[in-house]
N, C-alpha and C positions, 0 to 999 in steps of 0.2 A: 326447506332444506331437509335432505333427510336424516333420520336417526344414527347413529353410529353404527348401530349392530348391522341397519336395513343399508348402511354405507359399506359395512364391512364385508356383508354377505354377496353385496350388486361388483364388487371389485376383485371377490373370490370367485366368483360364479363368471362373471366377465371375461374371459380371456382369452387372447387371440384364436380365431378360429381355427388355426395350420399348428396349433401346438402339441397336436400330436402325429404331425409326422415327424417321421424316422430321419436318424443324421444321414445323409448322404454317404454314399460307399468311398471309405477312405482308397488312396491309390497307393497302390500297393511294390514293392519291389519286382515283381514278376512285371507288372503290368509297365514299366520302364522299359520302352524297346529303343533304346537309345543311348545304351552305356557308355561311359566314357573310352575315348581310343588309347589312353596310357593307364598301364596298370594303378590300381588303389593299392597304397600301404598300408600293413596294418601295425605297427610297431608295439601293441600290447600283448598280443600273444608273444612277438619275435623277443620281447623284454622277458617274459617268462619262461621263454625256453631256456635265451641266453641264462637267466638266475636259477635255474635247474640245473642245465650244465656244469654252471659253477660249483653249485651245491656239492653234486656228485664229484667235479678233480679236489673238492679241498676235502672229500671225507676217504678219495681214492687215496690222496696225498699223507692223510693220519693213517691208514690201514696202512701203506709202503712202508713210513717209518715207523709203525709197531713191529712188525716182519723183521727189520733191523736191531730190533730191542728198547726195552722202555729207557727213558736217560736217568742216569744219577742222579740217588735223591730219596729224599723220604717220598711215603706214601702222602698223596694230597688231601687236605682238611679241610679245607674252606671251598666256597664256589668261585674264589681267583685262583686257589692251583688248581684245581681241574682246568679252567683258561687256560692258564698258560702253558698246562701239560696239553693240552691241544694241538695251542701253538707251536709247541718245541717238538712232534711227531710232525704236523705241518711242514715247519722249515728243514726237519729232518728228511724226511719224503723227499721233497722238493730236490735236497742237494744232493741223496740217491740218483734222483732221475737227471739229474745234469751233468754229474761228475761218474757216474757209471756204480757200479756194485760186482759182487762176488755174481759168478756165471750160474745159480741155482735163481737169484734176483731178476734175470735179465729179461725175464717174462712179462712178471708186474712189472719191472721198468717202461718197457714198450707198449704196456695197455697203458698206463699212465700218458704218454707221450701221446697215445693215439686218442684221450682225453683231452687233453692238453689242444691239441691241434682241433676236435670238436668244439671245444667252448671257445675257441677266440674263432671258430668260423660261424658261430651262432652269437656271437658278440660282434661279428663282419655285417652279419644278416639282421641282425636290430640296428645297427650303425645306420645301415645302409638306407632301411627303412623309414628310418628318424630323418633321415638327410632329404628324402622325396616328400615325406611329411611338414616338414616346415615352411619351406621349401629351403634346400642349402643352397651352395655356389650353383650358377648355372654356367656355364662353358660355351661361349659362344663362338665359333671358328668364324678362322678368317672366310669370308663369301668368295666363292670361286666365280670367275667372267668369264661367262660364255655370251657375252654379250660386246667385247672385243672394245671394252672402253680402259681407263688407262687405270694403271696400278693407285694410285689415289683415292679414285672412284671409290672402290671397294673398301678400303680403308674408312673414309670418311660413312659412309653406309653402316658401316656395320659399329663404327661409333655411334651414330643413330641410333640403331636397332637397341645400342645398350643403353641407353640415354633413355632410348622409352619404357623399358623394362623396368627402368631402375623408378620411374616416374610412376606406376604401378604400385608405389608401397611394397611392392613385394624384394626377397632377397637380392641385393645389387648383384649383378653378375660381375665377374672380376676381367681384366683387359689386358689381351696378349697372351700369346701363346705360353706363355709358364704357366708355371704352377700356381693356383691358391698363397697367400698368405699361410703358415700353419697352423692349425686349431687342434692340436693336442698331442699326445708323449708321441704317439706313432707318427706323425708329421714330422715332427723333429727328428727322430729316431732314422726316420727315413731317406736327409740329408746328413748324413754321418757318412764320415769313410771309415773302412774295416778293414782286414783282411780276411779273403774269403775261406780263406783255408782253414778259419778256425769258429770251429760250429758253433759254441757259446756266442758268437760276435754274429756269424752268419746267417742264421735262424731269427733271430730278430728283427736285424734290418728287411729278412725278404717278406715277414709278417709285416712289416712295418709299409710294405711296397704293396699288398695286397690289400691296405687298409684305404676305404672309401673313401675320398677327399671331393667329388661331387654328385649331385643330383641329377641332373640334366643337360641336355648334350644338344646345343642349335646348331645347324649346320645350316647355309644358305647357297644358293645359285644365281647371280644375276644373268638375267635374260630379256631378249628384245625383239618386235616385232613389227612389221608393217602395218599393223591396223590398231586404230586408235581402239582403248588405252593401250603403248605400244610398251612402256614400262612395268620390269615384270619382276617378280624377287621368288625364288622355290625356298621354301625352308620347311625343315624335317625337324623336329623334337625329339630326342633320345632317353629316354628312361632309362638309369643305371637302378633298376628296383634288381635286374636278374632275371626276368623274364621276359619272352619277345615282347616289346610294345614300344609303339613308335607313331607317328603319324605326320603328315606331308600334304602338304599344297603352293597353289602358286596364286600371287597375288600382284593384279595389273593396275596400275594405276596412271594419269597423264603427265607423271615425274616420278623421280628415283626416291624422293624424299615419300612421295605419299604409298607408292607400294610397299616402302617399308614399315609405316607408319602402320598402314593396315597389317601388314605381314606379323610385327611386335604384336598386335592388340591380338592376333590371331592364335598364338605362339602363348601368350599369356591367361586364352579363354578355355585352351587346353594342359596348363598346369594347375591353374587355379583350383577346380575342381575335386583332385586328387590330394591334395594339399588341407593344412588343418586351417589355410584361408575361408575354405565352402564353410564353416563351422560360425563363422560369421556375415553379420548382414552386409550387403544381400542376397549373399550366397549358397542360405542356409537350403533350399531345394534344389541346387546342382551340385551333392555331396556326389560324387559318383558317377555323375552322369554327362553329358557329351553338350556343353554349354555351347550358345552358337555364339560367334566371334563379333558378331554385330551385337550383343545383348550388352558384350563388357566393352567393347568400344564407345557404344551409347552412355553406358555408364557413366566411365573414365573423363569424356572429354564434356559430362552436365556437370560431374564434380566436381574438374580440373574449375569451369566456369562461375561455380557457385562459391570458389574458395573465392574470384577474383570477381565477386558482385556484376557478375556480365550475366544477371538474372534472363533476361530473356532465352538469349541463347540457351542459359542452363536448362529450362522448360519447354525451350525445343526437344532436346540431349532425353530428356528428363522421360518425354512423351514417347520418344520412339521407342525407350527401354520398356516403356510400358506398352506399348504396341509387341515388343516381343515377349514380354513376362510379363505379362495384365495381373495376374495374383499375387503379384510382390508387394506386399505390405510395406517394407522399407521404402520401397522406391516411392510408394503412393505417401507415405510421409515426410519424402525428403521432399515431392510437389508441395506435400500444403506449407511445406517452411517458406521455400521460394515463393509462395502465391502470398505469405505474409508477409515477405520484404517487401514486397511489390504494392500492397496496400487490396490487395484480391482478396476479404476477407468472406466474400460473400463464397466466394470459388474454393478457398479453401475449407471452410465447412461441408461444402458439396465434396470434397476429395478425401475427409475424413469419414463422412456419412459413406459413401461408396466404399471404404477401404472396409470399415464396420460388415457394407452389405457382403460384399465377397469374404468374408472371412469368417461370419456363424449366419446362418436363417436367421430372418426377423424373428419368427415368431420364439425360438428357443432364445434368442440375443432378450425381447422383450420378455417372454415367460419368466427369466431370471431376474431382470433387472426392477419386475414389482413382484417380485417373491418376496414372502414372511420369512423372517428367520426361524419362526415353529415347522414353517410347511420344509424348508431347505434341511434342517434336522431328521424328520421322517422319511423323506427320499434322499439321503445323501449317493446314490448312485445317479438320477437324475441331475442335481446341482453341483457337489463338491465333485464329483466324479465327472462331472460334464465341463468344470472348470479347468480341471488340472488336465482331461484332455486336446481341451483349447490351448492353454499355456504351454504344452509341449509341443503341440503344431504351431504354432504360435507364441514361440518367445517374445516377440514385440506386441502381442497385444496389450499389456499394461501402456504401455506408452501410448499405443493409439487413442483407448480410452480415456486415457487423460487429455490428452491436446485435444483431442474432442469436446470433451469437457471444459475445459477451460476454455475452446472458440464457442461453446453456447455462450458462457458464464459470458464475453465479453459483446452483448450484446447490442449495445450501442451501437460499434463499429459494424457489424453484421446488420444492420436497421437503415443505417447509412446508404448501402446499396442496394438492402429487401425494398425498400419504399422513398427512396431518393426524393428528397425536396424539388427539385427541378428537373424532373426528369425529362423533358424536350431539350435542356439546354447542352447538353453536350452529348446527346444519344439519340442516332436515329434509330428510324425501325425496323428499317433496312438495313442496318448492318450485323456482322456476322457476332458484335460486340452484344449486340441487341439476344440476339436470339440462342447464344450462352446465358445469358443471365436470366432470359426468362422458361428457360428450360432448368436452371438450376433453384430457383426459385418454386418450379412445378415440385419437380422430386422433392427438392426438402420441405417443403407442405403436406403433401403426402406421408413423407418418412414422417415429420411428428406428428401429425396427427391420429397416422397408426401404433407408434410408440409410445406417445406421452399422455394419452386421452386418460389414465389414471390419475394423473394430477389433477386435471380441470375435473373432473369425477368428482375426487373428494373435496375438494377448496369448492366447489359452485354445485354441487347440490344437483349435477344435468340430469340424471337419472335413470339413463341407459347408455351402453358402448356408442349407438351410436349415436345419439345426443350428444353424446360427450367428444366425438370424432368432427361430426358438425361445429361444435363449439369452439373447437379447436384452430378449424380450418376458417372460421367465422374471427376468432382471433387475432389470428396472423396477416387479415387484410386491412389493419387498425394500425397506427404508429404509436398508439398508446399501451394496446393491450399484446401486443405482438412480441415485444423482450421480457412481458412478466411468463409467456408460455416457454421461450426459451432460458430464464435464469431458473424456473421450475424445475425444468428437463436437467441444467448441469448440477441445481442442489441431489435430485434424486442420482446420478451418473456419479458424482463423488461419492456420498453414499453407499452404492455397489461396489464402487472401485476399494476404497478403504476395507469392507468385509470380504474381498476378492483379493486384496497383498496381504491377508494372512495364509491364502492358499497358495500364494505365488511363491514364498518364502522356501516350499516345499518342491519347487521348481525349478532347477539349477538354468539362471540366466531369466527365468522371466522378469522379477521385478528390478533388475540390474538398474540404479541410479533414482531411484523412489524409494523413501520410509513411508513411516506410517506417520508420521510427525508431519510434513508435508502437507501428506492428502488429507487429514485431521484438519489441521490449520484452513486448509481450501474447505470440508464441509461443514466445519463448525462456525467458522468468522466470516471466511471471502463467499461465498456460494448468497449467504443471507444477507451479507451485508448490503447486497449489490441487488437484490430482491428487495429489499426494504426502501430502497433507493428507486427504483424504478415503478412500484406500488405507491411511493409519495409523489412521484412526478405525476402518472399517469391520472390523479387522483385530485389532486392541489394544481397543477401547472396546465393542461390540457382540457380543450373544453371535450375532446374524445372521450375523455372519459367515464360518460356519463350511458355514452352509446350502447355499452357489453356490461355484462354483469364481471365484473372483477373478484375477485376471490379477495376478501377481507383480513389484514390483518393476525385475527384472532381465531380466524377456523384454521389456519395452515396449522395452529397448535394442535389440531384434529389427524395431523399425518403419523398419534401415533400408529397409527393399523399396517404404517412400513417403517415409524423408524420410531423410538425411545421418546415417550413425553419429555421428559427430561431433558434430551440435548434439544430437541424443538424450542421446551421455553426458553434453553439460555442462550438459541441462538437468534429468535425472536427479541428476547429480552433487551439488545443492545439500540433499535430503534434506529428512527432518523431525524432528524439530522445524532449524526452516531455522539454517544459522549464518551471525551477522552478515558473517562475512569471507567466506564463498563466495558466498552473497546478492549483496554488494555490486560483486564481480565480476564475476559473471552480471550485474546490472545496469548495470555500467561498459560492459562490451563489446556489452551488447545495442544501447545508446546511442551507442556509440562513439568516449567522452569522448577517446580519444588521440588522434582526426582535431580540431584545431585547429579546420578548416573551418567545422566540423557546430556553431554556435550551439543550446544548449538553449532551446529556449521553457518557457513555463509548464505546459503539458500534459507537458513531459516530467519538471519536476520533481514536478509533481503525481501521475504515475502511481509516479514514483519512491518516493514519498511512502507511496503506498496499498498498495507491496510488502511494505514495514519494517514497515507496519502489521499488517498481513494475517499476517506470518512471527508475531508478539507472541500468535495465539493458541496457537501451540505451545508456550507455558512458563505457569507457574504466576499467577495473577492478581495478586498480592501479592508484592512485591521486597523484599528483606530491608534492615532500618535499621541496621544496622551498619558500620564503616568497608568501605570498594571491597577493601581485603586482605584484610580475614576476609569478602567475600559470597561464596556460592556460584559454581561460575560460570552456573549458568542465571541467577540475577539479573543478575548482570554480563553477560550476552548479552540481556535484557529491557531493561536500562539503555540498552544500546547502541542496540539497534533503535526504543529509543523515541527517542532525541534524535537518530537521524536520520530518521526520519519527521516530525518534529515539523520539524526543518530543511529538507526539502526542500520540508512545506508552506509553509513561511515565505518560502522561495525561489519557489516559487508565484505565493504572494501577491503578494510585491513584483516579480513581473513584469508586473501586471496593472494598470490603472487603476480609478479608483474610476467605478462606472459599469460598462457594459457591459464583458464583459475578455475576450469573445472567441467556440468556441464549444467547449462542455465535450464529448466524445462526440458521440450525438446524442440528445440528450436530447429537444431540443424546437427546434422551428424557427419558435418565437413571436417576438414584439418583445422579451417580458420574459421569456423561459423556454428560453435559451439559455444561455450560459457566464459572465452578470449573476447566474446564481444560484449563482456558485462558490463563493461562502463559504460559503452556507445548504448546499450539496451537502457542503461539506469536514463543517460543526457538525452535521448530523442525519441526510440519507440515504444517502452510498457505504457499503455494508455491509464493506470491506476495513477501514475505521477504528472498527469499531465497539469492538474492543476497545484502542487508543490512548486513546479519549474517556473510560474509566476511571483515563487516567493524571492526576497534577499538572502537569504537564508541560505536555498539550493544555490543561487550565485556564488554565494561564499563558502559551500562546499565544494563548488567545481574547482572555484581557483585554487584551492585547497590540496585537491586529492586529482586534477587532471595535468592540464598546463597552465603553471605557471605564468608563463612568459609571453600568454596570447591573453587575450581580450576573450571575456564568454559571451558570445550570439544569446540576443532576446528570441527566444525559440514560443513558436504557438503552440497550441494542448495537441494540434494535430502536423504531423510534417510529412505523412506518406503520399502525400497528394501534391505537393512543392516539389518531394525528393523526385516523382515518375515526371513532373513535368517539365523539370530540368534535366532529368535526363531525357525526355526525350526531344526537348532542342536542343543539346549535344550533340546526340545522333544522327537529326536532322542535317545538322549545320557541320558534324564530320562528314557523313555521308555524300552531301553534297558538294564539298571541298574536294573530296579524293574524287568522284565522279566529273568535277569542271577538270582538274590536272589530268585526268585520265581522258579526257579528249580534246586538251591539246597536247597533249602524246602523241595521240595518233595524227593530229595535225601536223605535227613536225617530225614525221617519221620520214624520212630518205623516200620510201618509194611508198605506194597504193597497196590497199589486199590484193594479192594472187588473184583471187578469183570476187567475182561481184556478192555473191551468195555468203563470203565473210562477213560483208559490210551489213548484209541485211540482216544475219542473225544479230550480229552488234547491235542494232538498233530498234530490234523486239527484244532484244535485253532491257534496254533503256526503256521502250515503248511499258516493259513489264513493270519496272520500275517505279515509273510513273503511279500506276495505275497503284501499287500498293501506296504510294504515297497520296495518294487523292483516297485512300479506305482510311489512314493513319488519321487528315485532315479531318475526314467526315467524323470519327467519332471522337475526335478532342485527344488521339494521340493516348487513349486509353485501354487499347487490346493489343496486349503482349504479343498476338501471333503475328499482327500483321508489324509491330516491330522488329519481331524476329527476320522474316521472312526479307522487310527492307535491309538490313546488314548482312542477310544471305545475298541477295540478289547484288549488295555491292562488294562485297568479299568475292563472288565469284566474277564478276564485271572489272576490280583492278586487279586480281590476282593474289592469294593468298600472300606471298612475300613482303607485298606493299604494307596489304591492311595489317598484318603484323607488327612492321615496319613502326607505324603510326597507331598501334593497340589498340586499332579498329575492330570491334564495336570498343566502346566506352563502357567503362564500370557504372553500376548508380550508383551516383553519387550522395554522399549521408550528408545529414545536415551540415556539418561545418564546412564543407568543403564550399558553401554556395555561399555567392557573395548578392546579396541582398540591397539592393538601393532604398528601396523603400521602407527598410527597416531601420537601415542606419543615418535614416535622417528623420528619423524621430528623437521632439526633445527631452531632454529631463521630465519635465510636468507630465507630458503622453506617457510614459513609461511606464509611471504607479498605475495607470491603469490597463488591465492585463490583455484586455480586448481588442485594445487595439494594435495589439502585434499582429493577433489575430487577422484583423481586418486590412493591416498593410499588406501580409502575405497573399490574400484574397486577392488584391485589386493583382500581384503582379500575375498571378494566375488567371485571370481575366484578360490581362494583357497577353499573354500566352497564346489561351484561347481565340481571341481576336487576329492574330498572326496567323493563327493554323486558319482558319476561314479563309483571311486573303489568302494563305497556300491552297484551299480549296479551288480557288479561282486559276490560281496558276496551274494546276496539275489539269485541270479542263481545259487549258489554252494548250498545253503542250500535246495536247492529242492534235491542237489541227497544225503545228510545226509536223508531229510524226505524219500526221496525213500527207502534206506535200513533200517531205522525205521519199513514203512510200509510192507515190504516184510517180518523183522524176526515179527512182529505182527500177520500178515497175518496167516504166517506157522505154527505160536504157535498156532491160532483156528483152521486150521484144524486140529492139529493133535491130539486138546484136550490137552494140555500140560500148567501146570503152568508156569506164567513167573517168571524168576527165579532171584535174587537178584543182579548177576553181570550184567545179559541186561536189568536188569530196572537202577542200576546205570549207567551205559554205556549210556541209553539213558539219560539220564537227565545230565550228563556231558557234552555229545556233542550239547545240545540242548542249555545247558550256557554257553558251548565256543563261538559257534558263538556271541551270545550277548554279548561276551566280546568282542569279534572281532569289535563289531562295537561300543564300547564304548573307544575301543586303538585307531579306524579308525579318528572318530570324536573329541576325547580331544588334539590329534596334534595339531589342527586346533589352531588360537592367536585371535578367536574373542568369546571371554566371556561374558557373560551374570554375570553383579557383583549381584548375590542372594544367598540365604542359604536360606535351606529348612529343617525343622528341623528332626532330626534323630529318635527320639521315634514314633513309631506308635500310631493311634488315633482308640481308639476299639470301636469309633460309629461313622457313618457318618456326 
């Protein structure tokens, strides 16, 4: 091993080859040839003129009533009579200029007035500005019919139009042609009756009538056409800023509802912009600039998806946004939330590493991240200067970092799909499921072994970059040594991050929702704890580990050359299996319970929480039933750690409201899929608790602190792989339900399609179908796209109205929701031991699996029904011959057999999803 100094020199001298190119040329405002088509506001100057203005009628107002004479009164002593002699030339002035003066006055009177009339029209012109900035009321007129449909129509339309606007988060527009509600003196003022003849009265009110009461002005045209899509809506947006600007399109769609649908999201990709919305994510790079309509549509309806757990689809939504806006950091962290509902943890690390790559150079992201705090001192233009210009291009990169970090830190679940136990049994190699994952596995190999080769550096002695790069990538193809190179990477990434939210502080909005308490806690307790845990497994537990040279223990105390001897020993010091009284110390001082000051919030009891939990897998599953003085003491250190986990969730809890409680990490930056799902995160997905939830203990705080009145589910350490598999026999088993009713529909329809060429596309729908459901089969029913794609294809196949109707696709469903056979007939005795919930959830998922194969079979039989579909279709155009009533029934029975086939295939199955979905259709979407 080498020396310290020959350690410290080879890690100085080491450093990325590209670290001294130059930042990349920022883009600049010129270089925007795409401005937005509605003026931008600017309300901070219009605010300072207006309070100039002012300034000047209230010191015009004292100069008129000194002119008139000072009032009655001793000379003023104190700094209140000078006030209030102010004030009494003020109201004197004032009542000069309204009630009139001697004919030598009538000059200053009129400059006054023509004062007077400047500051309430530069008090008009910040009003007004303010009202386009927020956005205020938007005014949406009745839709005019040039499309010769009936007075209803438009009516009902243009309820829509507002309905989706208002669905936008953004200000509701208000309905009917009146007025606004009123929002302030001039509003009221302005329904008042008067008589005009008397100018005190008259003067007001017509100020009153010039005062702004909206922002924007929708006007619509419906129109209609003979060529498909024949549906058409023209709407124009109105800017009441005061300058020309305006902008207009028409949008076609194959109904009235979806032209406007698009026409709304259209209408609202051109406010947004202008609006102090763009200020926030993730619209913080189309401040000003000319958003395309497809970016916030894409948006709007992943959101709308991800609030209502219709994950897939969200990542459909999610993908295209990012197909139009690839460098949106928001959007590429709202993918890795969704890809963690979903149980994609391999893919969301790939979405965070990518988000990292597009948003600094490796080599200056890496240069930083094994920087000295000596070297970052001497070039602070280089580092602190190079940070705070990230965090101003990049307000969310704090956050990214962290969820970064914290998906290495969880590397288990990351190893799960790097190096799968059975990788033949539910993956071919041929599928497209296949060749994401080993293209995602290339890059993140790559990325750390180009990043993190400092760590194996100093812990293994490699003794050159690229030795140490080797080593690295030598690693990672081991299931033992592969989560000590990734819990390395997130101890060094907390780390940086903790000496980078001191720079953030200084960065309005960067570290928004992070202290320093927090990421302290992460790199002093969880970062090591969870290193120490997987340096004992790979070490004790695995015979692999004898294969790599593993970094020891007791050199890692050697990383002071990047971080303080000191917090190294005390975060090594705590060991494994972890003991409750060093634990809790390390976690005392990482928090800093003896500073009075420092109030705990909920997130700190909660991560407190998920330490004690996490420590509970170092001891035996099973605590012994004998009195506290004859137990062991690892029971008695299991006992411990369990009733303070259990307490510091409970402390949690009760710091939180019912209702939204805040926001958890960053999980999700939905309406409903932020820190509102802290209890469902405590009961089923943080993997730190997964072994607590075997205790009686967490039982008896659920019944405690959830519901009551139900019975608590024996839940396994893992449920993301139960929750995707039940939904997606859901899907299955929806999907094909509405695709058998949807063809005998057409079987019982009054008459045949018009033309033959109907039927045929109908049946390369279905033929399409198929075909995605034989990809769904072949890889175990585990790639999101081609799930998507099958509730695309039958969303379009029965019609949106229907699959609404029946809230077609299905949500995933969370644990409680699934009704389990196999679990609930397990007895007493099975119970105390914890593995075999485990093992009952396995078998139903096996069972699962076994169904989707026979669907494999059937999705290959259906191709030779479409074969002789397509042969008698075939024959019937050449020979010019009408299709005749029995082989159009014929076809459309055998087309809704199959889909029974796989609704008998799949209801076998004993793992239910407990939902109803209601039976009347919904005749608008």
């Amino acid at each position: 091993m080498l020396d310290r100094k020959l350690r410290r020199a080879a890690c100085t001298f080491d450093r990325p080859l590209s670290w001294d190119v130059r930042n990349p040329h920022r883009v600049t405002r010129t270089s925007r040839t795409a401005p937005s088509q509605l003026p931008v506001p600017h309300p901070g100057p219009s605010l300072g003129l207006a309070l100039l203005s002012t300034a000047l009628l209230l010191v015009a107002l004292g100069a008129f009533g000194r002119m008139s004479g000072r009032p009655a009164g001793e000379a003023p002593s104190s700094w209140w009579d000078r006030v209030w002699l102010v004030i009494q030339l003020v109201l004197h002035g004032l009542a000069k200029t309204v009630f009139g003066g001697p004919r030598p006055e009538r000059w200053a009177q009129l400059g006054v007035l023509i004062l007077v009339g400047c500051t309430f029209f530069t008090w008009r012109r910040w009003r007004q500005d303010w009202y386009v900035y927020l956005p205020g009321p938007v005014n949406v007129r009745t839709f005019d019919d040039a499309a010769g449909t009936d007075q209803g129509r438009s009516v009902y339309l243009r309820s829509r139009f507002c309905r989706q606007l208002a669905e936008t988060s953004v200000y509701p527009p208000y309905s009917g042609p009146a007025d606004p509600p009123p929002d302030g003196f001039f509003d009221v003022l302005a329904k008042e009756q008067g008589d005009l003849s008397n100018a005190p009265s008259f003067l007001p009110r017509v100020l009153a009538a010039l005062w702004p009461r909206q922002a924007y002005q929708i006007s619509g045209t419906l129109q209609r056409r003979k060529v498909e899509p024949r549906y058409g809506l023209s709407v124009t947006v109105t800017s009441f800023l005061g300058r020309t600007g305006s902008a207009t399109t028409t949008y076609w769609g194959n109904s009235w509802e979806d032209a406007t649908c698009k026409a709304a999201y259209w209408a609202m990709a051109k406010i947004v912009p202008v609006t102090r919305l763009a200020k926030t994510p993730p619209w913080r790079k189309w401040r000003g600039r000319d958003m395309p309509a497809e970016l916030f549509e894409a948006y709007n309806e992943a959101k709308k998806r991800h609030d209502d757990l219709k994950l897939d689809d969200a990542l459909w939504w999610y993908r295209e946004a990012l197909r139009l806006d690839p460098f949106n950091l928001d959007i590429r962290l709202m993918v890795g939330s969704v890809q963690e509902d979903l149980g994609l943890f391999l893919d969301a690390l790939q979405t965070y590493q990518g988000a990292l790559a597009v948003g600094q150079l490796e080599a200056h992201y890496t240069g930083a991240l094994w920087s000295r705090k000596r070297r970052r001192l001497r070039r602070p233009l280089r580092y602190t200067g190079a940070t705070v210009r990230q965090l101003r291009r990049h307000p969310e990169w704090i956050k990214l970092r962290f969820q970064y970090a914290r998906t290495l830190g969880y590397a288990e679940r990351v190893m799960a799909q790097w190096l799968p136990h059975n990788p033949g049994a539910k993956l071919d190699a041929n599928t497209p499921y296949h060749w994401e994952s080993r293209q995602n596995r290339e890059r993140l190999c790559a990325a750390l072994a180009e990043r993190y080769w400092p760590a194996v550096l100093t812990c293994t002695g490699a003794g050159t970059r690229d030795e140490a790069k080797q080593l690295v990538r030598e690693m990672l193809r081991h299931r033992s040594s592969a989560p000590v190179v990734l819990h390395l990477a997130a101890w060094q990434e907390f780390h940086r991050l903790y000496e980078d939210l001191t720079i953030a502080a200084f960065v309005p909005g960067a570290g928004a929702g992070f202290d320093r308490r927090l990421v302290r806690l992460m790199r002093d307790v969880w970062a090591p704890l969870r290193l120490m845990r997987t340096l004992h497994d790979a070490r004790y537990d695995s015979p692999e580990g004898s294969r790599l040279e593993l970094p020891a223990v007791g050199c890692l105390s050697d990383w002071w050359i990047w971080w303080r001897r000191r917090k190294a020993d005390r975060a090594l010091g705590i060991g494994w299996p972890a003991s409750p009284m060093l634990l809790g110390d390390a976690i005392f001082a990482a928090q800093r319970r003896w500073n009075r000051a420092a109030r705990l919030g909920y997130l700190d009891y909660y991560h407190a929480g998920c330490l004690y939990a996490f420590a509970l897998q170092g001891y035996p599953l099973t605590a012994g039933t004998g009195p506290s003085a004859e137990r062991a003491p690892v029971d008695r250190a299991a006992e411990t750690l369990t009733y303070r986990a259990v307490e510091n969730l409970r402390e949690a809890l009760m710091c939180t409201e019912s209702g939204r409680a805040g926001r958890l990490t960053v999980q999700s930056d939905t309406q409903a899929g932020t820190a509102s799902r802290l209890r469902t995160w405590i009961a089923t997905s943080d993997p730190d608790l997964a072994r607590l939830r075997n205790r009686a203990e967490f039982r008896f705080f659920q019944q405690d602190a959830y519901q009551p009145m139900k019975p608590v589910p024996l839940r396994p350490e893992d449920v993301s792989e139960v929750r995707v598999v039940a939904y997606a026999k859901n899907l299955l088993c929806e999907g094909a339900r509405l695709l058998e009713r949807h063809w005998h529909r057409q079987r019982l329809r009054r008459r045949q399609p018009r033309y033959l060429h109907d039927l045929v596309l109908w049946l390369r729908l279905d033929d399409r179908t198929w075909e995605v459901v034989e990809r769904i089969a072949l890889d175990g029913a585990r790639y999101w796209a081609d799930r998507a794609e099958f509730s695309r294809l039958v969303t379009r196949t029965v019609a949106l109205q229907r699959t609404t109707g029946h809230h077609f696709p299905p949500p995933v469903p969370v644990y409680d929701d699934l009704r389990l056979d196999e679990v609930e007939r397990l007895t007493d005795d099975q119970i105390q031991l914890p593995w075999v919930v485990d093992d009952a959830v396995a078998r139903q998922v096996e069972r699962i699996d076994r169904c989707l194969a026979r669907l494999l079979q059937l999705a290959r039989a259906a191709k030779a029904t479409a074969h002789r579909s397509d042969q008698l279709l075939r024959q019937l155009d050449v020979d010019d011959v009408d299709l005749s009533s029995e082989d159009y029934t014929w076809i459309c029975m055998a087309r809704a057999a199959l889909w029974q086939e796989v609704i008998e295939l799949l209801d076998d199955t004993d793992l239910v999803v407990d939902a109803t979905a209601p039976e009347d259709e919904q005749t608008e979407p």
